[in-house]
Backbone as CSV, one residue per row, in Angstrom:
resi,resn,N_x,N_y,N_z,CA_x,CA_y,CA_z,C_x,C_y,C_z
1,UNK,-46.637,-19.523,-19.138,-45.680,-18.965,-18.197,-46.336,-17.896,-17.320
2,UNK,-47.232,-17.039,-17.991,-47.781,-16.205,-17.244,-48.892,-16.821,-16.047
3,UNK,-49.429,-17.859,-16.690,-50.108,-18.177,-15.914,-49.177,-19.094,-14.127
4,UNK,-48.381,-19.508,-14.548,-47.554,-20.444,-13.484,-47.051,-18.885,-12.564
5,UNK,-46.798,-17.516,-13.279,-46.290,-16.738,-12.184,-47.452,-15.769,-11.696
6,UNK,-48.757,-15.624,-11.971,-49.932,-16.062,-11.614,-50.571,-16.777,-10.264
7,UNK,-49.835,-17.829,-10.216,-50.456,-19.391,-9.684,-49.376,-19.105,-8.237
8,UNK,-48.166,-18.859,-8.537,-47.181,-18.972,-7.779,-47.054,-17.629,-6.553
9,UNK,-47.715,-16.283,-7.527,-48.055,-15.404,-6.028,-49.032,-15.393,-5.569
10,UNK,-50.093,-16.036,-5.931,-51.127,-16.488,-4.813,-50.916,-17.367,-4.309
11,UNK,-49.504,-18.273,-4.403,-49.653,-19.112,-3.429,-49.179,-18.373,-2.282
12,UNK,-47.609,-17.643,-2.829,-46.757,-16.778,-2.407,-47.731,-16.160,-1.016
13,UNK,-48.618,-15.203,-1.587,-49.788,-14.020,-0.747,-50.166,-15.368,0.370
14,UNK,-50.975,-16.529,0.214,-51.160,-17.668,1.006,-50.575,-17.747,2.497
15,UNK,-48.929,-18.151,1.729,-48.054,-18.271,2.735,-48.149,-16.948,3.581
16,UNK,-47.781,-16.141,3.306,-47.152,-15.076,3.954,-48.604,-14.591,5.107
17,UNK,-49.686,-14.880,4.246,-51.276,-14.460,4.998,-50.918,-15.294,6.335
18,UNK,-50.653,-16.780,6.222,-50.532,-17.673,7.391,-49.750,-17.560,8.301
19,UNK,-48.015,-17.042,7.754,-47.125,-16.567,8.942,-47.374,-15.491,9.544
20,UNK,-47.981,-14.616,9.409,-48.490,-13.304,10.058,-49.952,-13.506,10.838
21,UNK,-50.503,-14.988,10.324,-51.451,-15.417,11.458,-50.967,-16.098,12.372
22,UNK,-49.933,-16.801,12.369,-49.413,-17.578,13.398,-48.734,-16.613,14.244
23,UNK,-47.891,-15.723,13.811,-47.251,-14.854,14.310,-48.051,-13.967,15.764
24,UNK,-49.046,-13.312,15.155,-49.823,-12.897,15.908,-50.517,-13.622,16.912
25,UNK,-50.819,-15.033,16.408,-51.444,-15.992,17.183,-50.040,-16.290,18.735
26,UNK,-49.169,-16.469,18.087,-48.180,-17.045,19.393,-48.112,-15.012,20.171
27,UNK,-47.837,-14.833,19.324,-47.968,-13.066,20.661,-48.850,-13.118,21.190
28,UNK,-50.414,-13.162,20.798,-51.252,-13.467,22.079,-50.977,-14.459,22.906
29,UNK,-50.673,-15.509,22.742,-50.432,-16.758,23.766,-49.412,-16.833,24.619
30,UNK,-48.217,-16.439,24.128,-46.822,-15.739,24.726,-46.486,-14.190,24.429
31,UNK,-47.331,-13.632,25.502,-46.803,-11.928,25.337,-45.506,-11.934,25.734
32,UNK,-44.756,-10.933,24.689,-43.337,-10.593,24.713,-43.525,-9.701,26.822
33,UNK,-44.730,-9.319,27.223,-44.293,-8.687,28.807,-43.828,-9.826,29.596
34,UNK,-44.081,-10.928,29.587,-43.591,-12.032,30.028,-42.550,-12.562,29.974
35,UNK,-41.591,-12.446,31.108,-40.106,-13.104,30.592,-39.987,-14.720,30.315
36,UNK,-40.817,-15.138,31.449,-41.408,-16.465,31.288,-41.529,-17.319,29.579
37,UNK,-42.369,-16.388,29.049,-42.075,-16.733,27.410,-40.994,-16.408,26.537
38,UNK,-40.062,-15.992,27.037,-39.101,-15.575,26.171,-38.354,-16.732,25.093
39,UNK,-38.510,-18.001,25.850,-37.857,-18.999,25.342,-38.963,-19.683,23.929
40,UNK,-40.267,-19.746,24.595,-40.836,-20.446,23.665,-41.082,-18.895,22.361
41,UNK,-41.331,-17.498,22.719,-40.936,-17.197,21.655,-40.086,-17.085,20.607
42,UNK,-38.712,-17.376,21.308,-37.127,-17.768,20.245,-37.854,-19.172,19.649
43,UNK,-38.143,-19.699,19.996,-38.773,-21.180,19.149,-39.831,-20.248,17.802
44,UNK,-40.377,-19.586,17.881,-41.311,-19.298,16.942,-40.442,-17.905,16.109
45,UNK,-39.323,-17.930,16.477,-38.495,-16.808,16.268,-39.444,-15.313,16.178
46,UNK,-39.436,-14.970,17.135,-40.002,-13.790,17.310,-39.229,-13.150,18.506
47,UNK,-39.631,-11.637,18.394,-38.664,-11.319,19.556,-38.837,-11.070,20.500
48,UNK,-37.981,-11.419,21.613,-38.429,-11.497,22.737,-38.634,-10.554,23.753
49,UNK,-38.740,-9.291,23.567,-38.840,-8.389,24.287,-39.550,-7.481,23.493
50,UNK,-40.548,-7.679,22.973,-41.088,-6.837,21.674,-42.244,-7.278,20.748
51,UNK,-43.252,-7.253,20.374,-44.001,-8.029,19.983,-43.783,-7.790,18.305
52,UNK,-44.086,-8.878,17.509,-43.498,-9.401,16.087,-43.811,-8.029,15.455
53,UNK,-42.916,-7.859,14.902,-43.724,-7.042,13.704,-44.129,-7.714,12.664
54,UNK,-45.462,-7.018,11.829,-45.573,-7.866,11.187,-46.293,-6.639,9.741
């Protein structure tokens, strides 16, 4: 058991490493100064007048 909750927050740490790379990745590509991106950032749910926190 210990080992499966172990196994399960490194996957946990994984995930979370990747949404905070993507995250950052779409703010560079669609800066929140751009109203222009506002839409494709609601697609990546981030906000649109503000860059992600993360």
């Amino acid at each position: 058991m210990i080992v499966a909750r172990a196994e399960f927050k490194t996957l946990l740490k994984g995930v979370s490493d990747k949404r905070v790379a993507i995250q950052l990745a779409a703010d560079a590509e669609w800066p929140h100064t751009r109203e222009e991106n506002y839409g494709v950032r609601k697609e990546f749910v981030l906000p649109a007048k503000q860059p992600a926190k993360v």
